[in-house]
DRENTORKOL-3810 file (N, C-alpha, C; in nm, 4 decimals):
REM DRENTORKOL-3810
@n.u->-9.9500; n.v->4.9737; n.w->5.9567; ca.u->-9.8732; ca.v->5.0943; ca.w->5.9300; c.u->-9.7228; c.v->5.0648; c.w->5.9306
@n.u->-9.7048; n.v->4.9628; n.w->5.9595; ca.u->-9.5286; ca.v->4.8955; ca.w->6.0350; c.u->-9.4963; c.v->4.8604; c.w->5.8514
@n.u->-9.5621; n.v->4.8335; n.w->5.7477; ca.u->-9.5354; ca.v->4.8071; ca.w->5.6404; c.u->-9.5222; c.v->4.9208; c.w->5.5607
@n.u->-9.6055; n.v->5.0321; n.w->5.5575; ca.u->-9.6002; ca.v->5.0954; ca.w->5.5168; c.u->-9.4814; c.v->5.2330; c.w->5.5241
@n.u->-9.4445; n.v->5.2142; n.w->5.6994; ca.u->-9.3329; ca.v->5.2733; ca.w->5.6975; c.u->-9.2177; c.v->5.2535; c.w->5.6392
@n.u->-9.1543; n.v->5.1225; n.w->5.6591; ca.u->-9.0630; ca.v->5.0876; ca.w->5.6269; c.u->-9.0430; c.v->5.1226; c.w->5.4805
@n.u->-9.1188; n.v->5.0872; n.w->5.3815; ca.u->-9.1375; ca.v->5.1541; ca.w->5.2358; c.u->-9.1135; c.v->5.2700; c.w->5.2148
@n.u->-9.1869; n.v->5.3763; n.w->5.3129; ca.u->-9.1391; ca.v->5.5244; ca.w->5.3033; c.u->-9.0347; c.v->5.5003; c.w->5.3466
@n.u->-8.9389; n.v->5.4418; n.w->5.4249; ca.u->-8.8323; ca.v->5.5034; ca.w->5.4820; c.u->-8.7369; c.v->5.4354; c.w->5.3941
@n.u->-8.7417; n.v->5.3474; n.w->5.3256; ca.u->-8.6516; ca.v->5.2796; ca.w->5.1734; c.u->-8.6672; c.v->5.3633; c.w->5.0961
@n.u->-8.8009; n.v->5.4037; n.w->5.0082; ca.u->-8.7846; ca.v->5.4982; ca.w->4.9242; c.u->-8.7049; c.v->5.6228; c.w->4.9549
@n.u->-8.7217; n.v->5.6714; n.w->5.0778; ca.u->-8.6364; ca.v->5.7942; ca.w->5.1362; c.u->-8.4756; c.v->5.7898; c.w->5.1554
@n.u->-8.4415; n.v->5.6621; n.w->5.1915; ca.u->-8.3421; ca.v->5.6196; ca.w->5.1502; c.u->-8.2607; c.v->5.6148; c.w->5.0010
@n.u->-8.3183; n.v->5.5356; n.w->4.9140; ca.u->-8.2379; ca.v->5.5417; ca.w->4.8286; c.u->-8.2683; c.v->5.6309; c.w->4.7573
@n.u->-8.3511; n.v->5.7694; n.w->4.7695; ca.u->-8.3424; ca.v->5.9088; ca.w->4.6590; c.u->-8.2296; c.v->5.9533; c.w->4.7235
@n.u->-8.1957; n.v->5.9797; n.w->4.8581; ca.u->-8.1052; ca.v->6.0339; ca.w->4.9161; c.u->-7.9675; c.v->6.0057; c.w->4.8902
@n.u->-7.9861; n.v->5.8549; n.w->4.8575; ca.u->-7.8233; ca.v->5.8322; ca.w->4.8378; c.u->-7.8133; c.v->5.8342; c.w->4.6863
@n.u->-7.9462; n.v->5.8441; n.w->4.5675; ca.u->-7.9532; ca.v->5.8309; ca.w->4.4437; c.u->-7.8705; c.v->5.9836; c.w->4.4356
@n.u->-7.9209; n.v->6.0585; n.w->4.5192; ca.u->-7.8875; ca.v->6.1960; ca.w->4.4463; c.u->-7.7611; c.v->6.2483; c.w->4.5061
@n.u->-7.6933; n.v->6.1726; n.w->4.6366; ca.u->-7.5605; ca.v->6.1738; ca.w->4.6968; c.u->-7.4422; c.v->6.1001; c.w->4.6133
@n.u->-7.4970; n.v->6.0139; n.w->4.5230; ca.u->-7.4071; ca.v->5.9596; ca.w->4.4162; c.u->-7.4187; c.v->6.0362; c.w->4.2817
@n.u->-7.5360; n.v->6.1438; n.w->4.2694; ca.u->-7.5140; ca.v->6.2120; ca.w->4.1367; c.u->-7.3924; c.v->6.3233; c.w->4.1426
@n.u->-7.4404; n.v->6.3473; n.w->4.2826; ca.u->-7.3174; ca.v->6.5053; ca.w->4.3178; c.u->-7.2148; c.v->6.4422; c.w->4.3000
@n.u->-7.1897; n.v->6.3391; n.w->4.3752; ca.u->-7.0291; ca.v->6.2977; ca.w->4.3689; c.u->-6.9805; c.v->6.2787; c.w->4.1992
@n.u->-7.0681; n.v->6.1912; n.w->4.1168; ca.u->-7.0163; ca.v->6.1830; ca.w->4.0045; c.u->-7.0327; c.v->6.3252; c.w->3.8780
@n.u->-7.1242; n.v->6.4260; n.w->3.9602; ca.u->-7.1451; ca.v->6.5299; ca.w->3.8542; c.u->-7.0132; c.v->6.6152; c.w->3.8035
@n.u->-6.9768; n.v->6.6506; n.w->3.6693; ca.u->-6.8582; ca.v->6.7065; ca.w->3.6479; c.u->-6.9359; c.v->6.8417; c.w->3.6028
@n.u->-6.8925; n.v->6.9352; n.w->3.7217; ca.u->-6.9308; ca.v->7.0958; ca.w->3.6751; c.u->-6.8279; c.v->7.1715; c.w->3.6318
@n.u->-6.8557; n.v->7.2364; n.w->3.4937; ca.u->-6.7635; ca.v->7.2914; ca.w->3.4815; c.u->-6.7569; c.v->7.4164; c.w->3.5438
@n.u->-6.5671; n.v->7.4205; n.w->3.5445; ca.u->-6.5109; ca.v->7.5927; ca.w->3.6077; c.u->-6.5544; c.v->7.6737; c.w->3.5280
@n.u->-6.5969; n.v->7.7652; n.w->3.6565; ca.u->-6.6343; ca.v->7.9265; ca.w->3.5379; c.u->-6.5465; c.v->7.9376; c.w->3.4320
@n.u->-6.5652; n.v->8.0301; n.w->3.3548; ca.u->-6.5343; ca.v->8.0634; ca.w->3.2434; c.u->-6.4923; c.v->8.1949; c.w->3.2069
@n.u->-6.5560; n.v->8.2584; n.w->3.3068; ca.u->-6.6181; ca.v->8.4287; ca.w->3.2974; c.u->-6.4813; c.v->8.4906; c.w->3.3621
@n.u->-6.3644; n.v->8.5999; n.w->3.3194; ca.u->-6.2692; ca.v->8.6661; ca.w->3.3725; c.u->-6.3417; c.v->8.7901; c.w->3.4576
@n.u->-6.2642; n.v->8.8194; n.w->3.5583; ca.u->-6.2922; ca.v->8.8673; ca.w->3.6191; c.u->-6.1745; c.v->8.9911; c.w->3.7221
@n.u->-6.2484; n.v->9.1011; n.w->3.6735; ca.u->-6.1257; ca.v->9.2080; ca.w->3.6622; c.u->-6.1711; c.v->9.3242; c.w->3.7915
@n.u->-6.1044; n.v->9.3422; n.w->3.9102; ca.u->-6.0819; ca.v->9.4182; ca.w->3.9831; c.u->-6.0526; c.v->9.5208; c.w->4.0278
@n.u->-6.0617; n.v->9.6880; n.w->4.0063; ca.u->-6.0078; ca.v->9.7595; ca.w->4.0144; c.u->-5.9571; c.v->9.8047; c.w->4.1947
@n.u->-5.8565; n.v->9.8145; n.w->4.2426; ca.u->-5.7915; ca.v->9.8315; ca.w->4.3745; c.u->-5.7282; c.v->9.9614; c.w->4.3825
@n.u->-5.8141; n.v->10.0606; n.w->4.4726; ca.u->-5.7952; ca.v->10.2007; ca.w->4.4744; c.u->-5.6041; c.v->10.1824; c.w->4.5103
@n.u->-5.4939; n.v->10.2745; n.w->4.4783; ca.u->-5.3871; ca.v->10.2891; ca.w->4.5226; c.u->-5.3536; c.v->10.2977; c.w->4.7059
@n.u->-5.5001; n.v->10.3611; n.w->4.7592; ca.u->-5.5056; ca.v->10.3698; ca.w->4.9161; c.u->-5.5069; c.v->10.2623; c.w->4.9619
@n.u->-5.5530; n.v->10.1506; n.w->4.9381; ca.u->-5.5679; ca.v->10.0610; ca.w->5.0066; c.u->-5.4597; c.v->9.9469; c.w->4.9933
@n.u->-5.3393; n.v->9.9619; n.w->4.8929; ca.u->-5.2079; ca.v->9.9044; ca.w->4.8746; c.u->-5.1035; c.v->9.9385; c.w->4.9685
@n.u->-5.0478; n.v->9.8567; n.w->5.0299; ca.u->-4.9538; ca.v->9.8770; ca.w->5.1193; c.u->-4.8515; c.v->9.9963; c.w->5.0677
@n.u->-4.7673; n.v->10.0560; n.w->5.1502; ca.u->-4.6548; ca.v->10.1030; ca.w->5.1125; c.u->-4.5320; c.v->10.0761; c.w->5.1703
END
């Protein structure tokens, strides 16, 4: 079983860091979508 672990625990290894190097290199793009607020007059300082 001492063989077999070690295998699971490599494979578990490098998906983890496979997919810790995709995030880092993934380019997401910024929204796109505007986004418009209406702010009652009460709640503006005076």
């Amino acid at each position: 079983m001492g063989t077999f672990g070690r295998a699971l625990l490599l494979i578990l290894v490098v998906v983890v860091l496979g997919g810790l190097i995709f995030v880092i290199t993934w380019d997401i793009p910024p929204p796109t979508r505007e986004i418009e607020v209406v702010i009652p007059d009460e709640r503006l300082p005076k």
